[in-house]
The first five atom37 places (N, CA, C, CB, O) and aatype in JSON, in Angstrom:
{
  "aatype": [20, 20, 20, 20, 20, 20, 20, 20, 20, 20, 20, 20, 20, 20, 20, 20, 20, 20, 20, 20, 20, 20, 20, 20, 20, 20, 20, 20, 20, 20, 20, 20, 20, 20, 20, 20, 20, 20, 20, 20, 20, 20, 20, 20, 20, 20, 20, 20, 20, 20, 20, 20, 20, 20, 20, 20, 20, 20, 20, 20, 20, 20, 20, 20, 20, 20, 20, 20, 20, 20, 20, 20, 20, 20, 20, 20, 20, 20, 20, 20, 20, 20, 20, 20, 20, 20, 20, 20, 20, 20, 20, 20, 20, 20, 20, 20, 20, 20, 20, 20, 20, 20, 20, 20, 20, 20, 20, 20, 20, 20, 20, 20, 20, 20, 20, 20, 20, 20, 20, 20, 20, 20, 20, 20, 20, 20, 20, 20, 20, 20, 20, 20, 20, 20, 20, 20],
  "atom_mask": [
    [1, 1, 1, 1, 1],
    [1, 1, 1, 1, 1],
    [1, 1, 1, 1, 1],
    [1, 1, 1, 1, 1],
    [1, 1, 1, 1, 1],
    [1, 1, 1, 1, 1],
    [1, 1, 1, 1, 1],
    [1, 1, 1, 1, 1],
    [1, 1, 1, 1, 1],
    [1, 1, 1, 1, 1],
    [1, 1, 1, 1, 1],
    [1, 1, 1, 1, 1],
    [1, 1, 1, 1, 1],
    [1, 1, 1, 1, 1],
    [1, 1, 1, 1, 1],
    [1, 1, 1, 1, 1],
    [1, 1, 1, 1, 1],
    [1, 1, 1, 1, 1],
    [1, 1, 1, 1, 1],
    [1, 1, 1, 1, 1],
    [1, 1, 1, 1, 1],
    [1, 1, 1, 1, 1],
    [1, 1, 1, 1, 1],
    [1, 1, 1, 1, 1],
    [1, 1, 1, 1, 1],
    [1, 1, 1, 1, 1],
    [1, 1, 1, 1, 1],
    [1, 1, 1, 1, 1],
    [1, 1, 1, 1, 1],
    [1, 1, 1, 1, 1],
    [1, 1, 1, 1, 1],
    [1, 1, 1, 1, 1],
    [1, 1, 1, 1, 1],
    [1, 1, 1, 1, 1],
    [1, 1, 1, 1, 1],
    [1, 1, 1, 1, 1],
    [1, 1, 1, 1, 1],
    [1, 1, 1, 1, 1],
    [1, 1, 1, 1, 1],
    [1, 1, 1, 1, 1],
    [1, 1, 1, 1, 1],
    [1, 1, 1, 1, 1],
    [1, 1, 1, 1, 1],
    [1, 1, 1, 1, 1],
    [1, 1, 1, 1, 1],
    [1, 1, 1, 1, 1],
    [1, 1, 1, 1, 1],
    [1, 1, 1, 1, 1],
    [1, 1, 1, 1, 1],
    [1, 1, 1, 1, 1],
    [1, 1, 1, 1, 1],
    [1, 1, 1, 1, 1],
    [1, 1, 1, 1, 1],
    [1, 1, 1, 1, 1],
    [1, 1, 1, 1, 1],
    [1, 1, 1, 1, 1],
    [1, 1, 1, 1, 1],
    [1, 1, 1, 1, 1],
    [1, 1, 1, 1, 1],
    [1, 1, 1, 1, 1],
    [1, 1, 1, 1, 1],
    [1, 1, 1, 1, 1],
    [1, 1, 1, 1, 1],
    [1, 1, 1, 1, 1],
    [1, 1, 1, 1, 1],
    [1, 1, 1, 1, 1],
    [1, 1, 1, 1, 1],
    [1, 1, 1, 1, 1],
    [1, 1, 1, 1, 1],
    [1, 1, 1, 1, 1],
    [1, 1, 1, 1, 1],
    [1, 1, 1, 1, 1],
    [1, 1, 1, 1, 1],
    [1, 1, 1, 1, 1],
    [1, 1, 1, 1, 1],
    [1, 1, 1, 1, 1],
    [1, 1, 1, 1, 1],
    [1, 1, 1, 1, 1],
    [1, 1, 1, 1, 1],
    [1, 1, 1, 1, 1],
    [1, 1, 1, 1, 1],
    [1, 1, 1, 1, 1],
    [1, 1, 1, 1, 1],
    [1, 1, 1, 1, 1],
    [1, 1, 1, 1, 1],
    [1, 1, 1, 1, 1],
    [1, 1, 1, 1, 1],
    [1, 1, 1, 1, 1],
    [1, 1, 1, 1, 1],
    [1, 1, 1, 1, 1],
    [1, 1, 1, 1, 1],
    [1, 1, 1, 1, 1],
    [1, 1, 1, 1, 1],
    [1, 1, 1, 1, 1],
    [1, 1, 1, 1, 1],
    [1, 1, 1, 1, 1],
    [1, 1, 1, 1, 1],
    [1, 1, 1, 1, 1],
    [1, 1, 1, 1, 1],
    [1, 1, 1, 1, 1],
    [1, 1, 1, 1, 1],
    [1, 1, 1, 1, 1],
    [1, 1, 1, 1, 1],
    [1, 1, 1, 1, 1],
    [1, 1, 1, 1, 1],
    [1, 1, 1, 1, 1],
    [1, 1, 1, 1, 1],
    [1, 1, 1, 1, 1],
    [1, 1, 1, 1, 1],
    [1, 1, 1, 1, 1],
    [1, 1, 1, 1, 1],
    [1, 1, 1, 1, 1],
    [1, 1, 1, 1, 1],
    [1, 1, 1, 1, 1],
    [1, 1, 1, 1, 1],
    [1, 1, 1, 1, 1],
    [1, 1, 1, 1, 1],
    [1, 1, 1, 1, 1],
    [1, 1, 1, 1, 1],
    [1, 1, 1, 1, 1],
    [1, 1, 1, 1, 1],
    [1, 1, 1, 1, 1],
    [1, 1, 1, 1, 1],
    [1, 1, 1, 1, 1],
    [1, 1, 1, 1, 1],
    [1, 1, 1, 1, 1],
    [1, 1, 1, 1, 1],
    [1, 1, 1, 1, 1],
    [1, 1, 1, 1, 1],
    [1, 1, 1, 1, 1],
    [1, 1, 1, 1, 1],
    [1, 1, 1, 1, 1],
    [1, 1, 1, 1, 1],
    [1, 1, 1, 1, 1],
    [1, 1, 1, 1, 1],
    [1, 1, 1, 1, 1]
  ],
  "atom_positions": [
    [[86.22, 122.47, 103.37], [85.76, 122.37, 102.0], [84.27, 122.1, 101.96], [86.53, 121.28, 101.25], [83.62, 122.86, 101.24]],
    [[83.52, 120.98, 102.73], [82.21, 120.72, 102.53], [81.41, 122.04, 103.51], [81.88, 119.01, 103.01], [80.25, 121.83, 103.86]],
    [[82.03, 123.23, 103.86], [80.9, 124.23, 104.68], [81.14, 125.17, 103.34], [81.37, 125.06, 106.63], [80.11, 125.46, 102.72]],
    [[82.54, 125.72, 102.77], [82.42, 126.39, 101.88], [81.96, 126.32, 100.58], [83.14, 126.67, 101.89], [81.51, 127.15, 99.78]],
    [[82.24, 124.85, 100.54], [80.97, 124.36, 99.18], [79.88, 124.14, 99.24], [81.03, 123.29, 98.52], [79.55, 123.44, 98.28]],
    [[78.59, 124.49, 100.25], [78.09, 123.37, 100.7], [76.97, 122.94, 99.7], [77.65, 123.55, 102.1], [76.03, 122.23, 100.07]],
    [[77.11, 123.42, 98.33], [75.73, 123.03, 97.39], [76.55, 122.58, 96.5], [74.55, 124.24, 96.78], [76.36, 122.92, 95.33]],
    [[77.89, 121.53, 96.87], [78.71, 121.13, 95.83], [78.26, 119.75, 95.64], [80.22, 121.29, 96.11], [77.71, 119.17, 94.71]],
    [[78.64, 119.43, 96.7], [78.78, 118.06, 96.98], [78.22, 117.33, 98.68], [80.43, 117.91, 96.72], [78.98, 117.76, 99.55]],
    [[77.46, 116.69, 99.09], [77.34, 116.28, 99.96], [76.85, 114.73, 99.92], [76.74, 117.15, 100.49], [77.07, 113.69, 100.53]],
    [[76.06, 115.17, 98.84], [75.83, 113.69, 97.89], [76.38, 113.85, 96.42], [74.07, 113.26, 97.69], [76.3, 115.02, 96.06]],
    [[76.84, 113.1, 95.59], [77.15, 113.3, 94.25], [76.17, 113.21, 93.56], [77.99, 112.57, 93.77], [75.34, 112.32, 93.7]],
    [[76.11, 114.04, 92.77], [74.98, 113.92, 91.44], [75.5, 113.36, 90.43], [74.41, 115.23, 90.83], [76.59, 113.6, 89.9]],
    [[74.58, 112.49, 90.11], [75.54, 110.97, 89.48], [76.12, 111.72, 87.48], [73.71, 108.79, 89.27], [75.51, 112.37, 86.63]],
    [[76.88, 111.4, 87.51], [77.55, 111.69, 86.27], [77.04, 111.89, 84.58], [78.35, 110.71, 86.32], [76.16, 111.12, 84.21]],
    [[77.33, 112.44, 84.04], [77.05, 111.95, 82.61], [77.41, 111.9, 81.66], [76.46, 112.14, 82.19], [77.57, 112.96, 81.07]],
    [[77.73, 110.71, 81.04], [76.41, 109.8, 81.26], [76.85, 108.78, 82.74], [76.09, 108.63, 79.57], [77.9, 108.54, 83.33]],
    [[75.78, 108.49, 82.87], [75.91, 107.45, 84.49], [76.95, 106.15, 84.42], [74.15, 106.56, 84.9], [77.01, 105.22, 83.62]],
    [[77.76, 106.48, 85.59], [78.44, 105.07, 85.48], [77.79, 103.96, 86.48], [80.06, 105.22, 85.84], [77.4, 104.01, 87.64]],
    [[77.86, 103.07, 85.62], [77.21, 101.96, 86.22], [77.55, 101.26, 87.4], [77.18, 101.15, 85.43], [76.7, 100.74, 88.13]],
    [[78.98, 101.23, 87.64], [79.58, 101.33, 89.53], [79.25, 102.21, 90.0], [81.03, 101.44, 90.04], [78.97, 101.92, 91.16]],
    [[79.1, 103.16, 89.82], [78.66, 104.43, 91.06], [77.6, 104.17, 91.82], [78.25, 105.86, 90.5], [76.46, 103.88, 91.44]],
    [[78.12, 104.32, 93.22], [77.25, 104.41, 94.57], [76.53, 105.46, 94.07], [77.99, 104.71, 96.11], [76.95, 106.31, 93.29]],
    [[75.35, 105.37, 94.57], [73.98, 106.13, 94.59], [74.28, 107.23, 95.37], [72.71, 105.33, 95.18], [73.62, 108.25, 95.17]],
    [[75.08, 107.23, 96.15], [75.38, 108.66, 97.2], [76.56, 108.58, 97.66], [74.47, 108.87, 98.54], [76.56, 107.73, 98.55]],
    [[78.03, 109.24, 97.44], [78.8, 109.77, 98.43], [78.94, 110.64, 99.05], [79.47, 109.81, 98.32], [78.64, 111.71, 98.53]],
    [[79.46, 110.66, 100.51], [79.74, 111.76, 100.92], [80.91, 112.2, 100.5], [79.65, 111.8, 102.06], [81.77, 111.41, 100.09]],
    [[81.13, 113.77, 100.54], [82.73, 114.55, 99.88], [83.56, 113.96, 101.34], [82.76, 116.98, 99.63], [84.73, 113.64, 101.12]],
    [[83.28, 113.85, 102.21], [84.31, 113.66, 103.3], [84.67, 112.36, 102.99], [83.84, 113.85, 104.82], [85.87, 112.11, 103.08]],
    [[83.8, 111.34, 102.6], [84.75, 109.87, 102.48], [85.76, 109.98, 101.19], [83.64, 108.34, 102.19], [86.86, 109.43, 101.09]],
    [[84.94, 111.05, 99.95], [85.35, 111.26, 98.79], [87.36, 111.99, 99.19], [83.95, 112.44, 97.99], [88.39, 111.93, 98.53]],
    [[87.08, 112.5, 100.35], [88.09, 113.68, 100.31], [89.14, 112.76, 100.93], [87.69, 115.23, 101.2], [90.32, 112.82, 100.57]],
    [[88.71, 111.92, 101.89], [89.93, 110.87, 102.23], [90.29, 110.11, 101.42], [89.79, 110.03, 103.18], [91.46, 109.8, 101.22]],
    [[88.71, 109.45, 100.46], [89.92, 108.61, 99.5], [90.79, 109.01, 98.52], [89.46, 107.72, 98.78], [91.78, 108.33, 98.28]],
    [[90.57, 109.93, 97.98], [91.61, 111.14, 97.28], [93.09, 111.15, 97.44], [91.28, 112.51, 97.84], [94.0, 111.01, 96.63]],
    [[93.05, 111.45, 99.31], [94.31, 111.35, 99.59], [94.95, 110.29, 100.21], [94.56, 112.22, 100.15], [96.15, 110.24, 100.47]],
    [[94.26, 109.6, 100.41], [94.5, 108.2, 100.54], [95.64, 107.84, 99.92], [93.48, 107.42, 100.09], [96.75, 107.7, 100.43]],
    [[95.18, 107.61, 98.25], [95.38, 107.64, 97.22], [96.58, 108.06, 96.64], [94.61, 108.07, 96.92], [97.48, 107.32, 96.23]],
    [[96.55, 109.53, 96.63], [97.58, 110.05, 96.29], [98.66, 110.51, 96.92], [97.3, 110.68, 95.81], [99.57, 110.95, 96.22]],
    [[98.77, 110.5, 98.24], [99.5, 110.96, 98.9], [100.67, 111.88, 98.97], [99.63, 110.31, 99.16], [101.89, 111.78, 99.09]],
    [[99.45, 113.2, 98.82], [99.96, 114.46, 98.16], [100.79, 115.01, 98.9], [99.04, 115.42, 97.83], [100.7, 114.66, 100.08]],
    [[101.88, 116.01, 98.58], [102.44, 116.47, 99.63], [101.71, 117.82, 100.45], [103.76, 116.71, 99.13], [100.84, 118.5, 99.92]],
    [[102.04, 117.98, 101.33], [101.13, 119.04, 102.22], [101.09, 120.54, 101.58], [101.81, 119.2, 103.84], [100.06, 121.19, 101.76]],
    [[102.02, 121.03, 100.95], [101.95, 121.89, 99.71], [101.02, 121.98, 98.78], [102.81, 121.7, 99.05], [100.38, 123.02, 98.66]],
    [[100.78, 120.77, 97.88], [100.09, 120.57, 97.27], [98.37, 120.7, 97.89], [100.65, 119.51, 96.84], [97.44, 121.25, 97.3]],
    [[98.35, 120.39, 98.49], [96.83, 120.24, 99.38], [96.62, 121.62, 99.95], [96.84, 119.02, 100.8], [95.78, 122.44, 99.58]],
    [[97.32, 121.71, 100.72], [97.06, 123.33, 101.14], [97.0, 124.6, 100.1], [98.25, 123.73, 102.07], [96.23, 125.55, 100.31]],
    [[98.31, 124.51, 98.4], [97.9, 125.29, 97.69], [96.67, 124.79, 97.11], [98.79, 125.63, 96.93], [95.97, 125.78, 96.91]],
    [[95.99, 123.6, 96.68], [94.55, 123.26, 96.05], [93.48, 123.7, 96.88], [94.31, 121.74, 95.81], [92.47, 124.03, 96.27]],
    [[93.45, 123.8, 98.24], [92.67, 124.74, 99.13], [92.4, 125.94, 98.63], [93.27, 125.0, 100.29], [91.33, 126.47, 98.34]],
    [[94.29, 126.55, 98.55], [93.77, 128.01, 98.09], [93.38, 128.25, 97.23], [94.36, 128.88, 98.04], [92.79, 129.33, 97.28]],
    [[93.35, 127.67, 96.1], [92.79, 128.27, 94.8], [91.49, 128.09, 94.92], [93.26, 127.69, 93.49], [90.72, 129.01, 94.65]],
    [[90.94, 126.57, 95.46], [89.45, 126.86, 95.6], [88.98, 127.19, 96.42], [88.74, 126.17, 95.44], [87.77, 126.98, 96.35]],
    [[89.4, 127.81, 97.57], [88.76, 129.63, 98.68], [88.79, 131.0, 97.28], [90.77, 130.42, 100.61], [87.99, 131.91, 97.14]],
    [[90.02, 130.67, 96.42], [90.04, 131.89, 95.52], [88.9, 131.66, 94.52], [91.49, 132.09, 94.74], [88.23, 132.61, 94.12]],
    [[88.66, 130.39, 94.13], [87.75, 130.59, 93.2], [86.29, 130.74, 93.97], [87.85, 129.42, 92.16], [85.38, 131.32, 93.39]],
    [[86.13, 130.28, 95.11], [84.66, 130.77, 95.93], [84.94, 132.27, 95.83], [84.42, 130.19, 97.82], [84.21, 132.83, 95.02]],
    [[85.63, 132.89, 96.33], [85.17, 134.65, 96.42], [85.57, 135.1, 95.23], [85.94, 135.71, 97.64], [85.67, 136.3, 95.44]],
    [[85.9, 134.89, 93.92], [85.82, 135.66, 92.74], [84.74, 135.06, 92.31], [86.96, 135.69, 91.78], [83.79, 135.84, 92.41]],
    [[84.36, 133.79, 91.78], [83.49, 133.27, 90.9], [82.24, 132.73, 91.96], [84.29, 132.08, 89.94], [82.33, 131.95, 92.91]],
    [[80.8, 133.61, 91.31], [79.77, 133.2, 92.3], [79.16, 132.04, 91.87], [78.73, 134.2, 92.56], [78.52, 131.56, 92.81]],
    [[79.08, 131.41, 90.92], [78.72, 130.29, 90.26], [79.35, 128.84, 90.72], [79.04, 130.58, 88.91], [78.94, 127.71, 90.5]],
    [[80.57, 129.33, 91.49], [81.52, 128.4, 91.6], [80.98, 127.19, 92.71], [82.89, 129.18, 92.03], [81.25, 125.99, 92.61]],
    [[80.17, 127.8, 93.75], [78.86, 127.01, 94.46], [78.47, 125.9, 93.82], [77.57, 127.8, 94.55], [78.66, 124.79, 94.32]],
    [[77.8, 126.09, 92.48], [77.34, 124.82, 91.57], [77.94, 124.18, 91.04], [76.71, 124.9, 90.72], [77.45, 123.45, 90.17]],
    [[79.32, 124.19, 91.36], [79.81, 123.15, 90.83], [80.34, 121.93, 92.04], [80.89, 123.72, 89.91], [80.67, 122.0, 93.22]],
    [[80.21, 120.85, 91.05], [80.02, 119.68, 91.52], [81.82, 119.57, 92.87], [79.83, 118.44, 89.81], [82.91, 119.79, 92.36]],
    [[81.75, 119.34, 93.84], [82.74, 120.02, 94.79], [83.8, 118.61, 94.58], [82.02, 120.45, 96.68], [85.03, 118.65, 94.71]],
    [[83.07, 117.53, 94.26], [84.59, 116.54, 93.87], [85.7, 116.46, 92.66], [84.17, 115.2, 93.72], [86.83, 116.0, 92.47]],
    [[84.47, 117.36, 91.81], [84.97, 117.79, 90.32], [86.2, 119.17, 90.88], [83.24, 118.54, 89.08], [87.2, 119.5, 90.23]],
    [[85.96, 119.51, 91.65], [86.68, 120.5, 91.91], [87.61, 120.5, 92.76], [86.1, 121.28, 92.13], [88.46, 121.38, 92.8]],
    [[87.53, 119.31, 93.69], [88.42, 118.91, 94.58], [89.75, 118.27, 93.63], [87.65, 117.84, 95.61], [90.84, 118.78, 93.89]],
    [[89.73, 117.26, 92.65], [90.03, 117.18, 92.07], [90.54, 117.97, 91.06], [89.61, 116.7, 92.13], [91.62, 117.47, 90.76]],
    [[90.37, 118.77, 90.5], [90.71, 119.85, 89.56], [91.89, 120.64, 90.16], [89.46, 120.8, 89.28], [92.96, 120.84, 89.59]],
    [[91.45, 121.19, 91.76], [92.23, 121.9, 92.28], [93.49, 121.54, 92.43], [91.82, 122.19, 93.18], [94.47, 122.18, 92.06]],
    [[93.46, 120.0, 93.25], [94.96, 119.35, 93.52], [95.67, 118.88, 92.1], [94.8, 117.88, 94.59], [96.89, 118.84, 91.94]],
    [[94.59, 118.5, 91.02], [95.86, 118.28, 90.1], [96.66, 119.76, 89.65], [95.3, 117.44, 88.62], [97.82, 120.15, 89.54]],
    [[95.22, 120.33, 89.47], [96.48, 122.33, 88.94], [97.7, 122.29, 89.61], [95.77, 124.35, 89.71], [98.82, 122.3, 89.11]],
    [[97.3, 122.21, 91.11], [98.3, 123.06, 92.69], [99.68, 121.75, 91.96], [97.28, 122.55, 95.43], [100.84, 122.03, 91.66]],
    [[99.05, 120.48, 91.85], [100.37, 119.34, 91.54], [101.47, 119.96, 90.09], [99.45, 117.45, 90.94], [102.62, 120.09, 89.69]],
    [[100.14, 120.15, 89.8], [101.53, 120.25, 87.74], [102.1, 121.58, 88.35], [100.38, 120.76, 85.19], [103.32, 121.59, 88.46]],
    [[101.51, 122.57, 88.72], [101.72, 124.04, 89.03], [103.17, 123.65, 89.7], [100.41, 124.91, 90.14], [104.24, 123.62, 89.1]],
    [[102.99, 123.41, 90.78], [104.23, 123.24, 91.73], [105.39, 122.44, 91.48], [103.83, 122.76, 92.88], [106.59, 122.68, 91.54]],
    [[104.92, 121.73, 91.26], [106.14, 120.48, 90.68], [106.36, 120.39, 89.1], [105.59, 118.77, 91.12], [107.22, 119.61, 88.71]],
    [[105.86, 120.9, 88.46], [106.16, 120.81, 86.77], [106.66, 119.36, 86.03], [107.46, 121.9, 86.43], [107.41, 119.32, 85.06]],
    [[105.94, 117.92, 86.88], [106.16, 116.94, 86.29], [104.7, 116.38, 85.99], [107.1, 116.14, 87.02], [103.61, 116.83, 86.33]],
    [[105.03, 115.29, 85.25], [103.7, 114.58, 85.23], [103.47, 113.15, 85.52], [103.21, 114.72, 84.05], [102.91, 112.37, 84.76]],
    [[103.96, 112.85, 86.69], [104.31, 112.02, 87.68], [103.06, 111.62, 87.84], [105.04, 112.52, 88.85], [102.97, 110.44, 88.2]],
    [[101.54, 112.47, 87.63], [100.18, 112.26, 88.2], [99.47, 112.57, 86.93], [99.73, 113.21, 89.55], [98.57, 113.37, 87.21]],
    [[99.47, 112.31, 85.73], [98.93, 112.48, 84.68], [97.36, 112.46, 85.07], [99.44, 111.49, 83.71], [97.04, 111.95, 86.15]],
    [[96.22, 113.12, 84.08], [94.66, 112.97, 84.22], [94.37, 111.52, 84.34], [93.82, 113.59, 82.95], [93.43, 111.14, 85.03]],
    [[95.4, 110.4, 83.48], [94.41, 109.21, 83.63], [94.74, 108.91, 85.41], [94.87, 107.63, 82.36], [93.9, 108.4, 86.14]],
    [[95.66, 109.2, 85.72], [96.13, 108.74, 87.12], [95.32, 109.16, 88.26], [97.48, 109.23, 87.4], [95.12, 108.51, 89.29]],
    [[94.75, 110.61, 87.88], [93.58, 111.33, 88.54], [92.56, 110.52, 88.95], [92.98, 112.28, 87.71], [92.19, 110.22, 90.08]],
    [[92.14, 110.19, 87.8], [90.83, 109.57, 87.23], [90.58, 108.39, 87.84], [90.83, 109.3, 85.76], [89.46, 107.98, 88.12]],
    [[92.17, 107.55, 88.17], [92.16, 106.39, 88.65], [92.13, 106.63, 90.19], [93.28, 105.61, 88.11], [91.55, 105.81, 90.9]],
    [[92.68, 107.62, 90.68], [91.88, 107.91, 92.24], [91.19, 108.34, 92.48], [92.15, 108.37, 93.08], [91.05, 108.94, 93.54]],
    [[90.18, 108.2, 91.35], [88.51, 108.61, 91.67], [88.0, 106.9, 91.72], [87.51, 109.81, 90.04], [86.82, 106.58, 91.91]],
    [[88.71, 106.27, 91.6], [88.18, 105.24, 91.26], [87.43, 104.8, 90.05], [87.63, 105.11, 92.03], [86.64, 103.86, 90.01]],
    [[87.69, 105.42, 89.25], [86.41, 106.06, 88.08], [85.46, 106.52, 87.87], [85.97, 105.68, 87.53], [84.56, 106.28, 87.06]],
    [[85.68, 107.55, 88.96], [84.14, 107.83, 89.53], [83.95, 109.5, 88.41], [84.11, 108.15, 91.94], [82.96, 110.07, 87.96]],
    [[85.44, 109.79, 88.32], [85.28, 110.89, 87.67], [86.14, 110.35, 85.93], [86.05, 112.29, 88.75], [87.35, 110.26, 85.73]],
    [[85.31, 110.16, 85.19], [86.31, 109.43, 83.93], [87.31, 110.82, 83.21], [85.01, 108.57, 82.37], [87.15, 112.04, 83.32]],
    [[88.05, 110.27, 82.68], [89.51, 110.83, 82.24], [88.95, 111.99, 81.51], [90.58, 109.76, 81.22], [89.4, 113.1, 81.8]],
    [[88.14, 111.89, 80.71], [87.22, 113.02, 79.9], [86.91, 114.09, 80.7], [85.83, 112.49, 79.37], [87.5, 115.14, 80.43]],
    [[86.22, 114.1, 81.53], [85.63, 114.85, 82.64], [86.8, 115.19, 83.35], [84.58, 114.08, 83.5], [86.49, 116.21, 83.96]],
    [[87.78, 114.94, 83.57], [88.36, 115.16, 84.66], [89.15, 116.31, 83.67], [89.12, 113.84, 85.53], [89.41, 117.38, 84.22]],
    [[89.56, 116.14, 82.18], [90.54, 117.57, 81.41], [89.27, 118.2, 81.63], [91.3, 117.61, 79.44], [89.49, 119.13, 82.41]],
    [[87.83, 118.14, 81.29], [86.89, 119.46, 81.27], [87.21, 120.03, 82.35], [85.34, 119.32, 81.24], [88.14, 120.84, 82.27]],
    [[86.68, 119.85, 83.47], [87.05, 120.28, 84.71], [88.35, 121.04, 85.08], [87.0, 119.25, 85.38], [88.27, 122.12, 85.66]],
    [[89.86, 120.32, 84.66], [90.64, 121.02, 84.86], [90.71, 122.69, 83.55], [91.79, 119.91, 84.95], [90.97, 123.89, 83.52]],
    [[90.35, 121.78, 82.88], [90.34, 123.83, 81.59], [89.16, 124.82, 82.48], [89.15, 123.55, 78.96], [89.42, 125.94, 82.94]],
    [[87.41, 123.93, 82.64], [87.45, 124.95, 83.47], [87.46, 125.76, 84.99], [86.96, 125.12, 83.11], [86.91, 126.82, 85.26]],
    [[88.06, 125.1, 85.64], [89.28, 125.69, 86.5], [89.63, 126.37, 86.1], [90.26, 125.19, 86.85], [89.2, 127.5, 86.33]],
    [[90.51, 126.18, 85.33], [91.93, 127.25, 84.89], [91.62, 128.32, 84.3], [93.0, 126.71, 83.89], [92.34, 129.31, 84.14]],
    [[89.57, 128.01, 83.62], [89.03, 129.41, 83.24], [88.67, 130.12, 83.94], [88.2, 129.53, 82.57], [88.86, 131.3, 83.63]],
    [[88.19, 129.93, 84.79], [87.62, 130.31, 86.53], [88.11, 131.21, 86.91], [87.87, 129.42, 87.72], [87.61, 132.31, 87.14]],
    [[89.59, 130.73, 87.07], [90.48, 131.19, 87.83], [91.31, 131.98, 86.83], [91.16, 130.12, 88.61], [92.5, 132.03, 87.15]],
    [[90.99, 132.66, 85.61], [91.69, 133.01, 84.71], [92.63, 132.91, 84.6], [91.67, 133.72, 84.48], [93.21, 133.94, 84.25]],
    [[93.26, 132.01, 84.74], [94.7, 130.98, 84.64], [95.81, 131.58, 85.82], [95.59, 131.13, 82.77], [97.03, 131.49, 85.67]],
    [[95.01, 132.36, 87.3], [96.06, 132.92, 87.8], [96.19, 132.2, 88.92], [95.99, 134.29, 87.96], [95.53, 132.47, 89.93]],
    [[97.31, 130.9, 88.87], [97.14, 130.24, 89.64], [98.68, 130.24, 90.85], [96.67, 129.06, 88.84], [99.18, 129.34, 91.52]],
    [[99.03, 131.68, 90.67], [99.66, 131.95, 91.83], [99.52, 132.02, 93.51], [99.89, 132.79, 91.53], [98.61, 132.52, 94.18]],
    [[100.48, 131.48, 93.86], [100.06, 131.53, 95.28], [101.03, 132.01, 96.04], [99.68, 130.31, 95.82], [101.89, 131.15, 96.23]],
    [[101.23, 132.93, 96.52], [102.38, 134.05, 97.37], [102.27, 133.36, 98.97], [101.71, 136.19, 97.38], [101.32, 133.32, 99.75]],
    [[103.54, 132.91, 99.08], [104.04, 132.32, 100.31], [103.4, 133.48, 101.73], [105.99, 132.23, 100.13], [103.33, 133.02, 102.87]],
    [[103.11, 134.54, 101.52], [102.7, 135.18, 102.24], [101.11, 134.82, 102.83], [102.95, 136.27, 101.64], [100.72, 134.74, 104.0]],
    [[100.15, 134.56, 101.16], [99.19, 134.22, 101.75], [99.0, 133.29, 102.13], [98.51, 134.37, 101.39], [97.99, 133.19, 102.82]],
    [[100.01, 131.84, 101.86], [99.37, 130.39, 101.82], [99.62, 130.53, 103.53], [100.31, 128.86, 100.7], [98.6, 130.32, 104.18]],
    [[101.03, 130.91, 104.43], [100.37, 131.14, 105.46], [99.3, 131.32, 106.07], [100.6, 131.57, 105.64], [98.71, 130.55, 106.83]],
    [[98.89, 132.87, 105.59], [97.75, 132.93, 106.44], [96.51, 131.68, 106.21], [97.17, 134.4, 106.17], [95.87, 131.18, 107.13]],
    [[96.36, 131.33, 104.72], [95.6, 130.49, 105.07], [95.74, 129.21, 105.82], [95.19, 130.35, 104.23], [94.79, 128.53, 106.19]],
    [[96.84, 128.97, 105.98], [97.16, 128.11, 106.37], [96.67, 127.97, 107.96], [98.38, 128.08, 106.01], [95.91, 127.12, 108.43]],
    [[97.26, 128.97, 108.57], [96.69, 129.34, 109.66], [95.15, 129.45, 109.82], [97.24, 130.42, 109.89], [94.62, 129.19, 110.89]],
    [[94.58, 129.76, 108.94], [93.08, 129.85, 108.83], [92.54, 129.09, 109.4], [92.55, 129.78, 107.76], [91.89, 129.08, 110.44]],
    [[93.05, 127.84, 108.1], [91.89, 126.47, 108.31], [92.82, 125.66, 109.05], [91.22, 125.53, 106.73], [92.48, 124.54, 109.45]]
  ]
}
């Protein structure tokens, strides 16, 4: 995630408006463990939130600038509601394994646009999640 994003995230660009706990700099790799730390997603879930954001790098060229925790996030909650159709992990719950780093507000923008991104095609064919799987 941090080679294919790499103008996402390496440091965070602090929010807005600024939250006043926020570290001055994370890295996405401590960001990406505490995530799952956190949530302790199932391996489905993580591997389809991969794919959608490899899918949204090669359709959408813009997709570079976006902020890569905003999207790390975005991805696994879609791949979660997508797959499982509960809401066991609601946005505030998101939000709360950001630590608040990403507030509840920000975190629905992000997921709509995702889902615009990706023009809401957030299928994933057992055929390809293999291969990617195998990929990475």
């Amino acid at each position: 995630l941090c080679e294919r994003f790499p103008c996402s995230l390496h440091v965070l660009a602090p929010p807005d408006p600024p939250l006043r706990h926020l570290p001055e700099h994370i890295g996405l790799q401590w960001f990406i463990h505490s995530i799952l730390t956190r949530t302790v997603l199932h391996p489905d879930i993580i591997c389809s939130g991969l794919f959608l954001l490899d899918r949204l790098r090669v359709t959408v060229a813009s997709a570079r600038e976006m902020r890569g925790e905003a999207l790390l996030v975005a991805a696994f909650m879609v791949a979660h509601k997508y797959l499982y159709d509960d809401f066991s992990y609601g946005n505030a719950l998101w939000s709360e394994a950001t630590q608040s780093v990403i507030p509840v507000d920000a975190i629905n923008c992000y997921e709509r646009e995702l889902l615009a991104n990706l023009r809401w095609n957030l299928d994933v064919h057992v055929e390809q999640l293999s291969i990617f799987k195998t990929a990475i």
